[in-house]
Backbone and ligand atoms as CSV (ligand in chain L), in Angstrom:
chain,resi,resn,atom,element,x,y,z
A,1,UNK,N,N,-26.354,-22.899,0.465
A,1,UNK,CA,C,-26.110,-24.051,1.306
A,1,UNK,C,C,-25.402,-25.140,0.530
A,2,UNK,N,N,-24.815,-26.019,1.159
A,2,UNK,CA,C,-24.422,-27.396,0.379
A,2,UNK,C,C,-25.330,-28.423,0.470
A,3,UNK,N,N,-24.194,-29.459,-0.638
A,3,UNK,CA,C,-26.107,-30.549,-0.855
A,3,UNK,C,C,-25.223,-31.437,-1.363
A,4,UNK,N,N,-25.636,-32.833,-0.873
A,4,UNK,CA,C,-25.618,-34.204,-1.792
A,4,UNK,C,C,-25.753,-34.200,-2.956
A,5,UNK,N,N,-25.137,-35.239,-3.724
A,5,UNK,CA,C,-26.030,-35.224,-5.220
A,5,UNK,C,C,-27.126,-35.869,-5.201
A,6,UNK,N,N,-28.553,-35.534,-5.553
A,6,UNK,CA,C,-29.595,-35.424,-5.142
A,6,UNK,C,C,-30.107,-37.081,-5.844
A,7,UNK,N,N,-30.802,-37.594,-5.324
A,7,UNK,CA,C,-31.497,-38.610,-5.696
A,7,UNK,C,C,-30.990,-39.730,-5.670
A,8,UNK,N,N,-29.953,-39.578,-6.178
A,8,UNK,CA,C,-28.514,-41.508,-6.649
A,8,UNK,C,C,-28.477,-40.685,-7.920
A,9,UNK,N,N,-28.404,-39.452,-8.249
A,9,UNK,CA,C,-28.483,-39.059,-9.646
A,9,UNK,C,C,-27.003,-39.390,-10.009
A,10,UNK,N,N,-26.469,-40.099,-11.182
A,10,UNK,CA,C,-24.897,-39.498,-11.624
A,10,UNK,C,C,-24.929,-38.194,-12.263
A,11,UNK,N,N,-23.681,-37.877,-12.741
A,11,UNK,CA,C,-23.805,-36.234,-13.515
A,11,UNK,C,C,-24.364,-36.780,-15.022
A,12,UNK,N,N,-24.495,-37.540,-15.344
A,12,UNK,CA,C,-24.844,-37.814,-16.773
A,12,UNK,C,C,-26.148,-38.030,-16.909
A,13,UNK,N,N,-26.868,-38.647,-15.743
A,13,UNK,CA,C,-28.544,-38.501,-15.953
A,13,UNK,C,C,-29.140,-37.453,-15.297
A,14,UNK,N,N,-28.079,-36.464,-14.311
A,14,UNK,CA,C,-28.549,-35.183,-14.086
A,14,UNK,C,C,-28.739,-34.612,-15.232
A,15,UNK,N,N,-28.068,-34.888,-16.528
A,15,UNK,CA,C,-28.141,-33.354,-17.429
A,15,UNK,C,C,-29.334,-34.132,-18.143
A,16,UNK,N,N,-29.148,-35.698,-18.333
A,16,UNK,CA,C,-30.824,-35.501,-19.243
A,16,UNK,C,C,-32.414,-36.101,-18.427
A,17,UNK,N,N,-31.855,-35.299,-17.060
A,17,UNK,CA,C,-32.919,-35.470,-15.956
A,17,UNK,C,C,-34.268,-33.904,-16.738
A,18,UNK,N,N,-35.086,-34.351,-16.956
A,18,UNK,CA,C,-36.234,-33.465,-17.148
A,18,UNK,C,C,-37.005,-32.405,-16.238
A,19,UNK,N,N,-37.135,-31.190,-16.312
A,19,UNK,CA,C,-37.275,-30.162,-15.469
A,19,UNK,C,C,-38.437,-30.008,-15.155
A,20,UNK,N,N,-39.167,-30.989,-15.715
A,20,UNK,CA,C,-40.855,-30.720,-15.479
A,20,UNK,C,C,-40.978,-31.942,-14.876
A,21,UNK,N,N,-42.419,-32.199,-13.780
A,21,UNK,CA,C,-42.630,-30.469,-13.380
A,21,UNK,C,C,-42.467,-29.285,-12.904
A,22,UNK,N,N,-41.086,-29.640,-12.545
A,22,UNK,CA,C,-40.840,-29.009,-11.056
A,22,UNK,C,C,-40.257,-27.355,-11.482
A,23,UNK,N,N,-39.982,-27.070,-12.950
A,23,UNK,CA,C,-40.107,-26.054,-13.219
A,23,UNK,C,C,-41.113,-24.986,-13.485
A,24,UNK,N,N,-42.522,-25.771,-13.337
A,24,UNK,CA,C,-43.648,-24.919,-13.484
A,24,UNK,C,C,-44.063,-25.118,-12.209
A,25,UNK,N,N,-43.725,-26.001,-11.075
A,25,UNK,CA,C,-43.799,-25.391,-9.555
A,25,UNK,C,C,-43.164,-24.308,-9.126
A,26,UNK,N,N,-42.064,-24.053,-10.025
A,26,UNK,CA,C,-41.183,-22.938,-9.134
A,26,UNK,C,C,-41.542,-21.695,-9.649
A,27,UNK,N,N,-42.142,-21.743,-11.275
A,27,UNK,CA,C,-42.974,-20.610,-11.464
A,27,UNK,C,C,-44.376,-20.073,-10.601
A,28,UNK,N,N,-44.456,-21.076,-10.665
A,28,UNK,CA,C,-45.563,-20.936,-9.538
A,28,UNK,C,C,-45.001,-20.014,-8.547
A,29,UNK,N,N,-44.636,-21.140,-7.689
A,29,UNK,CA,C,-44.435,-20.206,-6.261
A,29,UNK,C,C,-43.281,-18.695,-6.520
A,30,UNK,N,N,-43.147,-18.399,-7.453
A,30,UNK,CA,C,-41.933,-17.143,-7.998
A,30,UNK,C,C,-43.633,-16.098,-8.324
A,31,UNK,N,N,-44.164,-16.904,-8.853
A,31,UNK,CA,C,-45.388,-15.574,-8.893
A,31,UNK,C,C,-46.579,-15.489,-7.579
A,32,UNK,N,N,-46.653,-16.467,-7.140
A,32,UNK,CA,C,-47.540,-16.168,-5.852
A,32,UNK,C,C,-47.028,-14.839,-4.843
A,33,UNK,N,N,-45.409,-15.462,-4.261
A,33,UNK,CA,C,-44.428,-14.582,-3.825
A,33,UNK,C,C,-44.021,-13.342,-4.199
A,34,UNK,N,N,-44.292,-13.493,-5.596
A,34,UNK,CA,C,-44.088,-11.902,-6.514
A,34,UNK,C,C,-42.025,-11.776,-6.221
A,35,UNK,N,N,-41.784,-12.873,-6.390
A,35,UNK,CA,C,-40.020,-13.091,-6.588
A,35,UNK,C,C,-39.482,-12.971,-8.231
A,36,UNK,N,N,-38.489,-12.155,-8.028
A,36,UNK,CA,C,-37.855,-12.704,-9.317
A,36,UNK,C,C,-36.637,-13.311,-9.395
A,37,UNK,N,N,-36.265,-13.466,-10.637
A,37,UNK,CA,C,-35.521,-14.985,-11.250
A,37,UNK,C,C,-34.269,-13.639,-11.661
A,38,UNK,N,N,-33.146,-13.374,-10.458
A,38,UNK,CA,C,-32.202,-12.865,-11.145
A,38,UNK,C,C,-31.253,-13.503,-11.996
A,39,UNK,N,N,-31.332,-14.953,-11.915
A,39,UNK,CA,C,-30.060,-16.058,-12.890
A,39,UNK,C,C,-30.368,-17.050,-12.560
A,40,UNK,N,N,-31.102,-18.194,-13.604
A,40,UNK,CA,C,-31.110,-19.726,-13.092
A,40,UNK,C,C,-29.679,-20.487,-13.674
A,41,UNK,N,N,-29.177,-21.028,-12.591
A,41,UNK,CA,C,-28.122,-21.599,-12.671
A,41,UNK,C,C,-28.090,-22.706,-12.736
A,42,UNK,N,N,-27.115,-23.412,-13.412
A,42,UNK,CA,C,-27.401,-24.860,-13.406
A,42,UNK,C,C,-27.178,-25.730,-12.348
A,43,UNK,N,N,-27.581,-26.964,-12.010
A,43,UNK,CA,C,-27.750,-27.693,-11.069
A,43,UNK,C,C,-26.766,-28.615,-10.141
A,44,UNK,N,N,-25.916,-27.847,-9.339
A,44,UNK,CA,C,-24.623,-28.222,-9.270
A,44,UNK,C,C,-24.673,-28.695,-7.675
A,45,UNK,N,N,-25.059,-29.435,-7.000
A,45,UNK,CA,C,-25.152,-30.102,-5.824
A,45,UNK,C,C,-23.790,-29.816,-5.183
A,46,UNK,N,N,-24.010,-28.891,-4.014
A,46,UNK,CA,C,-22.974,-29.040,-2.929
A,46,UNK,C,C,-22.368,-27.029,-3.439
A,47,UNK,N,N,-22.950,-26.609,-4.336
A,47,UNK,CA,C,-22.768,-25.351,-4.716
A,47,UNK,C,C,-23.571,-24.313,-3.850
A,48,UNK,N,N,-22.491,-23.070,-3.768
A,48,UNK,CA,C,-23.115,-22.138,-2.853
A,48,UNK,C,C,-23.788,-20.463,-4.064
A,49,UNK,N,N,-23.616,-20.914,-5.063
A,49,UNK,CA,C,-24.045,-20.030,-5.955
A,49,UNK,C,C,-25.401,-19.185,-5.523
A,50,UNK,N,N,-26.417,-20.524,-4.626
A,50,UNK,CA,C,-28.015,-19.681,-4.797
A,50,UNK,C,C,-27.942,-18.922,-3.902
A,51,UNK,N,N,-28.867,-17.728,-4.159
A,51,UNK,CA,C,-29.125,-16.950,-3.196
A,51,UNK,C,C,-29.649,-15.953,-3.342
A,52,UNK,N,N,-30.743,-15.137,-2.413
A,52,UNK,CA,C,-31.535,-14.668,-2.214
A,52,UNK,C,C,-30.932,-13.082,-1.771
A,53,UNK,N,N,-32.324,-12.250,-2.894
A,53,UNK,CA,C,-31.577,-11.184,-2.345
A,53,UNK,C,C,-32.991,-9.859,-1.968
A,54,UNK,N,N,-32.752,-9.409,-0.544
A,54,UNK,CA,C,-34.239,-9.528,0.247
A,54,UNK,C,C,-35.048,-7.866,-0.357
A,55,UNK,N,N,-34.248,-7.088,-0.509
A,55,UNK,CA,C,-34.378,-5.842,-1.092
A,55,UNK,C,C,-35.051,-5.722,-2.729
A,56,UNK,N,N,-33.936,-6.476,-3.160
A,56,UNK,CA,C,-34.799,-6.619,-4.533
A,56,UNK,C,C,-36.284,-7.770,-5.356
A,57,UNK,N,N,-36.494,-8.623,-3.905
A,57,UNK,CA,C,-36.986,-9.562,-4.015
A,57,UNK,C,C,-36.950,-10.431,-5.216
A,58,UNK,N,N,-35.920,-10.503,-5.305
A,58,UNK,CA,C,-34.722,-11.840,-6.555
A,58,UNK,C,C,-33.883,-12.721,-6.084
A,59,UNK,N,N,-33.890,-13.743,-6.478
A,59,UNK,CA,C,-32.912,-14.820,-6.352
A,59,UNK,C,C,-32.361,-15.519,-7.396
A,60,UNK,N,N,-31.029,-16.216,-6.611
A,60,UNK,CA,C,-30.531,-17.088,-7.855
A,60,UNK,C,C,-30.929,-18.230,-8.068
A,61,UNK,N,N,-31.430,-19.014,-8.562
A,61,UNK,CA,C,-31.958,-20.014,-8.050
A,61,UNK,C,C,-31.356,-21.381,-9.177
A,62,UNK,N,N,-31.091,-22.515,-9.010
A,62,UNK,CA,C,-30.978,-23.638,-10.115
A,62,UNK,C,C,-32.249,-24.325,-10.925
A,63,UNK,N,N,-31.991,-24.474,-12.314
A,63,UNK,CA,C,-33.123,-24.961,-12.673
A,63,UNK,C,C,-33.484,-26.344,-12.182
A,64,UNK,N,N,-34.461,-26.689,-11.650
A,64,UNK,CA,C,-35.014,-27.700,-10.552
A,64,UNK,C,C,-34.926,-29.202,-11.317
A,65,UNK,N,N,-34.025,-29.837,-11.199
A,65,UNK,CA,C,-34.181,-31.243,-12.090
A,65,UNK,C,C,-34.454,-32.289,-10.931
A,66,UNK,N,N,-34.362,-32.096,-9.842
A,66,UNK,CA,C,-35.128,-33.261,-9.362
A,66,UNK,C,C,-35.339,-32.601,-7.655
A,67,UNK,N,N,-36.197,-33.381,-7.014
A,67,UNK,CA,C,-36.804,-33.133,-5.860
A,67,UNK,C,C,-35.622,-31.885,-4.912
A,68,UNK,N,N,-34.779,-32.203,-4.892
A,68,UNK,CA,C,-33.429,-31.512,-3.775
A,68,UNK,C,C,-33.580,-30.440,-4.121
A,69,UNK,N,N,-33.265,-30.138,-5.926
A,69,UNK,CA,C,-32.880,-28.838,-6.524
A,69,UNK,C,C,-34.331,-28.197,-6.510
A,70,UNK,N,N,-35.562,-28.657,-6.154
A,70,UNK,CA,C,-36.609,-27.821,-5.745
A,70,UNK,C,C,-36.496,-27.486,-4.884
A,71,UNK,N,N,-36.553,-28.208,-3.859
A,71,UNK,CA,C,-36.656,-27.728,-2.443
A,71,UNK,C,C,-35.695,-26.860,-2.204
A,72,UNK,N,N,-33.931,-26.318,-3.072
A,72,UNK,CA,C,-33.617,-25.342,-2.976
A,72,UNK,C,C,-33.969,-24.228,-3.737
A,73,UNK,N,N,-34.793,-24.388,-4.823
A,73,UNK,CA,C,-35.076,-23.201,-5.352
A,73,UNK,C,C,-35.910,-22.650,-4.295
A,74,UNK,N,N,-37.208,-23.588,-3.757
A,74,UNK,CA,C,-38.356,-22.908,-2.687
A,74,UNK,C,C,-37.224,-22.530,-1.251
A,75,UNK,N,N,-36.084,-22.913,-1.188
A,75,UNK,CA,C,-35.550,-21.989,0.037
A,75,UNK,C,C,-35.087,-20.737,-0.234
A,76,UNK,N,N,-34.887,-20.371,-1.124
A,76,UNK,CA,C,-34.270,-19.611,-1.655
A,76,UNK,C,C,-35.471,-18.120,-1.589
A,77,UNK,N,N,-36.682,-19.047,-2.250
A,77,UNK,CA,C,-37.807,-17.835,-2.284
A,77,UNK,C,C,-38.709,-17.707,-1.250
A,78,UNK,N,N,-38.146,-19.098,-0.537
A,78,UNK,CA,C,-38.450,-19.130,1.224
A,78,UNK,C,C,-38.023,-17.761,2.052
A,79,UNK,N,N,-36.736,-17.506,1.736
A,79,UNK,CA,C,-35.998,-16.094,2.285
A,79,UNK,C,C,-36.851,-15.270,2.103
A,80,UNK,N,N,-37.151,-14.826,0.349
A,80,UNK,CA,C,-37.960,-13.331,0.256
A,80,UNK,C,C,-39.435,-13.844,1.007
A,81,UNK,N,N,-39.726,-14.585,0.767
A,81,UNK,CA,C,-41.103,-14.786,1.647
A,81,UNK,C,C,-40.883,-14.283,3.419
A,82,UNK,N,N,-40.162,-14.968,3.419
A,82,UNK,CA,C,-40.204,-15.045,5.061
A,82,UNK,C,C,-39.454,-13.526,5.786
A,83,UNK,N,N,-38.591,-12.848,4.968
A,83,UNK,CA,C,-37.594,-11.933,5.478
A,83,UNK,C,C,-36.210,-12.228,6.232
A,84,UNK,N,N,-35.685,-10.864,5.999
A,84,UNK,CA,C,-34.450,-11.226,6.773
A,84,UNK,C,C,-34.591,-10.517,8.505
A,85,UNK,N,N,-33.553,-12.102,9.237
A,85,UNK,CA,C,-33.198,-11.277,10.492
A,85,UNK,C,C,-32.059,-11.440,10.902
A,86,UNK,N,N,-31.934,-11.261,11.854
A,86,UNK,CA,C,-30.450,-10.812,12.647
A,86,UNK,C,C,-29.991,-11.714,12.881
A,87,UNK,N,N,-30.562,-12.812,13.030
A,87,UNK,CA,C,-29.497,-14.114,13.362
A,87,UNK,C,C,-29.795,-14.851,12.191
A,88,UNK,N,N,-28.472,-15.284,11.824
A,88,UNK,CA,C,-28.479,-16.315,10.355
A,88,UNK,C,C,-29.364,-17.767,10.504
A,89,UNK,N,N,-29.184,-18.122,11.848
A,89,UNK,CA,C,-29.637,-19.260,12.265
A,89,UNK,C,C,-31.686,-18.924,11.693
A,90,UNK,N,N,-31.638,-18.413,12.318
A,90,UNK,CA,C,-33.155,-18.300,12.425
A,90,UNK,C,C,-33.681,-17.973,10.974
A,91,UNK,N,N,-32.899,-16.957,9.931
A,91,UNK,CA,C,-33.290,-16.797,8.740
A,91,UNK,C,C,-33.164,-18.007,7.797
A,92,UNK,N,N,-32.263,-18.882,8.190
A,92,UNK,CA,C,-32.399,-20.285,7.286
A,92,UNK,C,C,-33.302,-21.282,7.778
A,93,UNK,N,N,-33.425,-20.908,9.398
A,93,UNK,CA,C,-34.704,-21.898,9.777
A,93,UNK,C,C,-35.870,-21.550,8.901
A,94,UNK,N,N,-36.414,-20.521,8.842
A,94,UNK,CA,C,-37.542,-19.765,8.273
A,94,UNK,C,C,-37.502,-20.344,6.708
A,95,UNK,N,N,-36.464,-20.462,6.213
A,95,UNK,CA,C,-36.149,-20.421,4.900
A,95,UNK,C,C,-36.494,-21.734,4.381
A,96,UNK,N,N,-36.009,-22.561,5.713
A,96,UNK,CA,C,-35.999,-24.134,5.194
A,96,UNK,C,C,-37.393,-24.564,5.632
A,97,UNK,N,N,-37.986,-24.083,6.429
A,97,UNK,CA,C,-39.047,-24.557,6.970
A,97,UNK,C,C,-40.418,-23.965,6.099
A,98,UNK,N,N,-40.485,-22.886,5.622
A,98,UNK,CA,C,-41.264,-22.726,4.270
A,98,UNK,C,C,-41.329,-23.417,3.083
A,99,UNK,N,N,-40.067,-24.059,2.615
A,99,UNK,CA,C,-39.678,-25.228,1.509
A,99,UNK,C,C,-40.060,-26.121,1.908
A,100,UNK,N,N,-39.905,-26.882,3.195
A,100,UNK,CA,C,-40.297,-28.220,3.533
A,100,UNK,C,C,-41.684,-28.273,3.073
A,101,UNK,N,N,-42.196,-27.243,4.349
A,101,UNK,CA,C,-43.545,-27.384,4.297
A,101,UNK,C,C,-44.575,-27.005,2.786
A,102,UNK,N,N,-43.929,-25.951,2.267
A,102,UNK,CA,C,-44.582,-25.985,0.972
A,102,UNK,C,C,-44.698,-26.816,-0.191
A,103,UNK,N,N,-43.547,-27.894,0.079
A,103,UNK,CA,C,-43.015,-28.741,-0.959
A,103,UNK,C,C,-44.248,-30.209,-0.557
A,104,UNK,N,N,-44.281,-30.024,0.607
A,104,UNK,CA,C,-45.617,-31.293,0.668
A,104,UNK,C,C,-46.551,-31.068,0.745
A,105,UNK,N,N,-47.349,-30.198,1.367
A,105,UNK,CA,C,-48.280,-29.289,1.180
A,105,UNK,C,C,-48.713,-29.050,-0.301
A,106,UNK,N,N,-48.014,-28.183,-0.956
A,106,UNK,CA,C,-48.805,-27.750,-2.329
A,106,UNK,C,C,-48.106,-29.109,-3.205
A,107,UNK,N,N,-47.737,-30.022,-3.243
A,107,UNK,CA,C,-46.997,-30.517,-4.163
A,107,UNK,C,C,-46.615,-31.940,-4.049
A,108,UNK,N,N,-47.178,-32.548,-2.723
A,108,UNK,CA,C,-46.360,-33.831,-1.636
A,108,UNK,C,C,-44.919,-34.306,-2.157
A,109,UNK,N,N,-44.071,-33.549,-2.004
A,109,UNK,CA,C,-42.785,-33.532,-2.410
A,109,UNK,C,C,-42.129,-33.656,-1.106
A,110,UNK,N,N,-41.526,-34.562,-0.627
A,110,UNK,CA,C,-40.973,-35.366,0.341
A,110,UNK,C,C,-39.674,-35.569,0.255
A,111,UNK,N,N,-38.782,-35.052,0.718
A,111,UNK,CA,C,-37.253,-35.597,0.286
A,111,UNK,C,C,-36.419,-35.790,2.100
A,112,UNK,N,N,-36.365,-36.726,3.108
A,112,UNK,CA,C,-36.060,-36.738,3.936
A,112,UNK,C,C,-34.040,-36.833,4.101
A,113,UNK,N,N,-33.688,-36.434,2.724
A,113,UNK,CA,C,-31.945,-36.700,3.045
A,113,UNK,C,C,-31.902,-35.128,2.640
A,114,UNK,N,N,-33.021,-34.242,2.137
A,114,UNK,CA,C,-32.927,-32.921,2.246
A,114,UNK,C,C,-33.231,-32.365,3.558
A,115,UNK,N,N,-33.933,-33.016,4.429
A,115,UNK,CA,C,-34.637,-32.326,5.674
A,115,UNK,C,C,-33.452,-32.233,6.354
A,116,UNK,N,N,-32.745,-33.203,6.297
A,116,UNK,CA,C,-31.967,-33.992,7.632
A,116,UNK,C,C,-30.697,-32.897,6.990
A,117,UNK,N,N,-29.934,-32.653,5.982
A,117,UNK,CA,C,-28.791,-32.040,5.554
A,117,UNK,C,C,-29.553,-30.792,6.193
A,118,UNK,N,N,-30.659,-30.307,5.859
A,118,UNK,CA,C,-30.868,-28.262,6.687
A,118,UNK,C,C,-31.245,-28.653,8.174
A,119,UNK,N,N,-31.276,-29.965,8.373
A,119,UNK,CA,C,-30.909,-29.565,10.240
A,119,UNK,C,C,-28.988,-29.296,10.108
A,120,UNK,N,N,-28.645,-29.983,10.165
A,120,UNK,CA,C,-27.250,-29.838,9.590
A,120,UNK,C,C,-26.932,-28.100,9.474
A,121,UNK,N,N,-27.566,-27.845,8.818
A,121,UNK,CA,C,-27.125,-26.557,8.277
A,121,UNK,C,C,-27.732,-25.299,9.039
A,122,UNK,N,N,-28.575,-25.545,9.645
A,122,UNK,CA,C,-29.197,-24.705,10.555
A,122,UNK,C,C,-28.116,-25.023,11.726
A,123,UNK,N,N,-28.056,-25.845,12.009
A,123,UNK,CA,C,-27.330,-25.713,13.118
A,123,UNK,C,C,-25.683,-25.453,13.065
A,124,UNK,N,N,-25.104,-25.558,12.009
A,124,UNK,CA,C,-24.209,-24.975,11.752
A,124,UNK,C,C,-24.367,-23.506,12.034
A,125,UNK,N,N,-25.086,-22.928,11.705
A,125,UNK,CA,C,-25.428,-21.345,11.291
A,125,UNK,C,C,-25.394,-20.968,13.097
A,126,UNK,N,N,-26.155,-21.529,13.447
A,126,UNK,CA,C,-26.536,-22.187,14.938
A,126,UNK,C,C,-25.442,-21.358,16.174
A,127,UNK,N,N,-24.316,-22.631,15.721
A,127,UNK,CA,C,-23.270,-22.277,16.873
A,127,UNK,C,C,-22.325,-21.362,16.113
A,128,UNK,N,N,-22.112,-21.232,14.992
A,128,UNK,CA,C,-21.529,-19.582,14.305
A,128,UNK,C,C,-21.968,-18.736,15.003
A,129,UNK,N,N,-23.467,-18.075,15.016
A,129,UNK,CA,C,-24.180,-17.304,15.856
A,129,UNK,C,C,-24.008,-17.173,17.611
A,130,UNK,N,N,-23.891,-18.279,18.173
A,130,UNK,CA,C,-23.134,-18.892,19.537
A,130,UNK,C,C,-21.965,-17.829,19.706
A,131,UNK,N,N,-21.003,-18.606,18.515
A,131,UNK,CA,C,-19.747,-18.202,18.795
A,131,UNK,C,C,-19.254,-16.863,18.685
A,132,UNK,N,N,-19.987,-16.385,17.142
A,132,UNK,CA,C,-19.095,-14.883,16.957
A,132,UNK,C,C,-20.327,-13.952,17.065
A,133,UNK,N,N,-21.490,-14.050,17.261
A,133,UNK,CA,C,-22.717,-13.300,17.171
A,133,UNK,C,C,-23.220,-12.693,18.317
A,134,UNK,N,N,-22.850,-13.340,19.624
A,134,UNK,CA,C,-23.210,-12.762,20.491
A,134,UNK,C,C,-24.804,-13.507,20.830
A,135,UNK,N,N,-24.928,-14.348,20.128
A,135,UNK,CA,C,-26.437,-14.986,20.760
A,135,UNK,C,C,-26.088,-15.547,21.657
A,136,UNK,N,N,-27.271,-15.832,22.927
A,136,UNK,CA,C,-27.167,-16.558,23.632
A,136,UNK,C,C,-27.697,-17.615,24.081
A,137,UNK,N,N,-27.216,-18.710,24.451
A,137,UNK,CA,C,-28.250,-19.580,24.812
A,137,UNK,C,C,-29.508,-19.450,25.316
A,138,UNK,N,N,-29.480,-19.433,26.100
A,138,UNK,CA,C,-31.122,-18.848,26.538
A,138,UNK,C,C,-32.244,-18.107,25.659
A,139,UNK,N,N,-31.321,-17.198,24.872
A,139,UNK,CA,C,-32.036,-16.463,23.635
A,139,UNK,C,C,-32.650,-17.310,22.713
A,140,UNK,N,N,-32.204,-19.008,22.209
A,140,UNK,CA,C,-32.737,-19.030,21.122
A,140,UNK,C,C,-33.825,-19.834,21.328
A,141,UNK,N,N,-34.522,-19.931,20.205
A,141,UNK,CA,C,-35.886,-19.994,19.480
A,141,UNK,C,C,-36.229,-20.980,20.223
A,142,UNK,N,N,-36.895,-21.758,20.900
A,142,UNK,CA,C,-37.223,-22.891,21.551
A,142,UNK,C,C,-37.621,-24.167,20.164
A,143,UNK,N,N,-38.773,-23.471,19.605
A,143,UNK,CA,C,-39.171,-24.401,18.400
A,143,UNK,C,C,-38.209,-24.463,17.409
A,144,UNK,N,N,-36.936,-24.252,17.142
A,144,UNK,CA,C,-36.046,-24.417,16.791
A,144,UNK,C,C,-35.008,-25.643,17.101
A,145,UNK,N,N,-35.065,-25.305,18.785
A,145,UNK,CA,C,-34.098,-26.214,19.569
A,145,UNK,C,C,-34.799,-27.631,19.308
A,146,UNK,N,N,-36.279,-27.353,19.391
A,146,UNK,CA,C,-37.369,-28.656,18.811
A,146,UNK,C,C,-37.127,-30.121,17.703
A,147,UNK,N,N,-36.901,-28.647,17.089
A,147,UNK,CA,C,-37.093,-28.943,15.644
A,147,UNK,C,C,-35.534,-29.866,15.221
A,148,UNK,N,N,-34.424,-29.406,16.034
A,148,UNK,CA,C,-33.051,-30.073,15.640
A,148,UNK,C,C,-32.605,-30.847,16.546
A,149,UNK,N,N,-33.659,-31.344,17.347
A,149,UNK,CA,C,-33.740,-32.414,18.390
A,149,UNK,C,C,-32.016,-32.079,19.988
A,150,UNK,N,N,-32.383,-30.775,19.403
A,150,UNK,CA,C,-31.045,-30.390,20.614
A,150,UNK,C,C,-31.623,-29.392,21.757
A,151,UNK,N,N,-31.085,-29.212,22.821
A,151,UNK,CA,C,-31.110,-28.680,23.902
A,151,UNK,C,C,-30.109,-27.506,24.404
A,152,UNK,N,N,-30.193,-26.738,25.538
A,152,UNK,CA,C,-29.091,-25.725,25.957
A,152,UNK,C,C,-27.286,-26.787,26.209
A,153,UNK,N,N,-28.213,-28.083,26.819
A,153,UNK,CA,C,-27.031,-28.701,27.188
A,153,UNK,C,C,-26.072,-29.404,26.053
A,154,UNK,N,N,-26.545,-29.898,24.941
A,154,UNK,CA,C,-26.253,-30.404,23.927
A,154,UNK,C,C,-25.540,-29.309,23.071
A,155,UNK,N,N,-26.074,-28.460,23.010
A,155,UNK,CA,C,-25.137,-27.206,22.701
A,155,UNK,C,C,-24.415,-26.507,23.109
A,156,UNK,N,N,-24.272,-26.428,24.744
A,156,UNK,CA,C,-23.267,-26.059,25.315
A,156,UNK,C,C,-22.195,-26.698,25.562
A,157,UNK,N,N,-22.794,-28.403,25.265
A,157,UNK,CA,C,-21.444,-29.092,24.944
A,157,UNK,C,C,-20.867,-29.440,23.595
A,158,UNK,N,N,-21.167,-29.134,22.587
A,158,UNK,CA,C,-20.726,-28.617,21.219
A,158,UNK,C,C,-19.762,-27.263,21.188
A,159,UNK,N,N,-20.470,-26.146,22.057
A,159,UNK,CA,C,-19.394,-25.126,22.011
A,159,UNK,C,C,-17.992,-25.425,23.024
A,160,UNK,N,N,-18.438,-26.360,24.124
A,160,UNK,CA,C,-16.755,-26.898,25.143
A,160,UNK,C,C,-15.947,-26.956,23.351
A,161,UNK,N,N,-16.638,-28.009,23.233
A,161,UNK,CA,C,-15.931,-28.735,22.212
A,161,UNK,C,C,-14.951,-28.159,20.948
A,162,UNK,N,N,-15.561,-27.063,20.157
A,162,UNK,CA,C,-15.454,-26.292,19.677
A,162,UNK,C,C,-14.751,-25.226,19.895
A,163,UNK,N,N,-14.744,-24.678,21.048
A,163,UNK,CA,C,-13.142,-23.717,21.121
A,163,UNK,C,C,-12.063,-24.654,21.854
A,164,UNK,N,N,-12.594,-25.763,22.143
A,164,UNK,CA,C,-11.290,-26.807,22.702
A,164,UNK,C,C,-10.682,-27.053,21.484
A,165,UNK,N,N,-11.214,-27.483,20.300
A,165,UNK,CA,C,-10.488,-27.553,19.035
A,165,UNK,C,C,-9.929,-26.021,18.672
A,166,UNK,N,N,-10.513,-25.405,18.792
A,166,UNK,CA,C,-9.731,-23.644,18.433
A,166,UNK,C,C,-8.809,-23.475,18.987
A,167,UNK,N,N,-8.613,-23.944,20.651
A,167,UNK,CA,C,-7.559,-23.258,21.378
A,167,UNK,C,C,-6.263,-24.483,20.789
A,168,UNK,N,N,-6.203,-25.556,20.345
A,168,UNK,CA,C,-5.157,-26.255,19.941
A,168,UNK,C,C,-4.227,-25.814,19.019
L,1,ZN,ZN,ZN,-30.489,-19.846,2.880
């Protein structure tokens, strides 16, 4: 996914931003999950490097220097937790919604300019699925539609919109 630079961090107090604790949270939840650590990458906001891979139960994940870059490592192991499905939309809902909730829950780790960017991004995934996937309105998730404060109608007027810009 993409991401802000997390906190008001600049790149210069990102690198001597300190990884603890949030690196012995992510051990944590990497052994509860029984995930492994195929490459921690460094912490590059707005990078699509991480990612989860459901077969081998491994991910890529960044080493966690501040609240954001946790909450993407826990999406990441959100995936192997949760599984994969057929619509992208719904596998990043799952994904993001295990991080949220685990991040305050086990940890009260709160980051609301992270919540608000994976509505964003869910719903991106959203009308992709709309458009070339064959989902249908009616089909999707209700607690979803909930959750991103949108409706059939709100989205059916996103897709007018959306091949009106295509057909130009
Ligand atoms: Zn994801």
């Amino acid at each position: 996914m993409f991401f802000l630079l997390c906190c008001g961090m600049t790149k210069h107090k990102l690198k001597q931003a300190t990884t603890l604790p949030y690196l012995s949270y992510v051990r944590n939840e990497l052994e509860i999950t029984n995930t492994r650590v195929k490459k921690w990458a460094d912490w590059i906001p707005e990078s699509d490097v991480y990612e989860a891979f459901y077969e081998q139960r491994s991910v890529i994940i960044p080493i966690p220097v501040c609240d954001w870059s946790f909450l993407v490592c826990l999406h990441e192991i959100g995936h192997i937790s949760t599984g994969d499905r057929v619509f992208g939309y719904l596998r990043e809902y799952n994904a993001e919604q295990w991080a949220i909730k685990r991040a305050k829950q086990s940890y009260n780790i709160v980051c609301d300019e992270y919540v608000e960017d994976a509505k964003v991004y869910v719903k991106g995934h959203l009308l992709a699925n709309l458009i070339h996937d064959g989902l249908e309105l009616q089909k999707i998730r209700p607690y979803v539609l909930d959750w991103l404060g949108e409706s059939h109608t709100t989205l059916a007027q996103n897709l007018v919109e959306l091949k009106a810009q295509q057909s130009c």
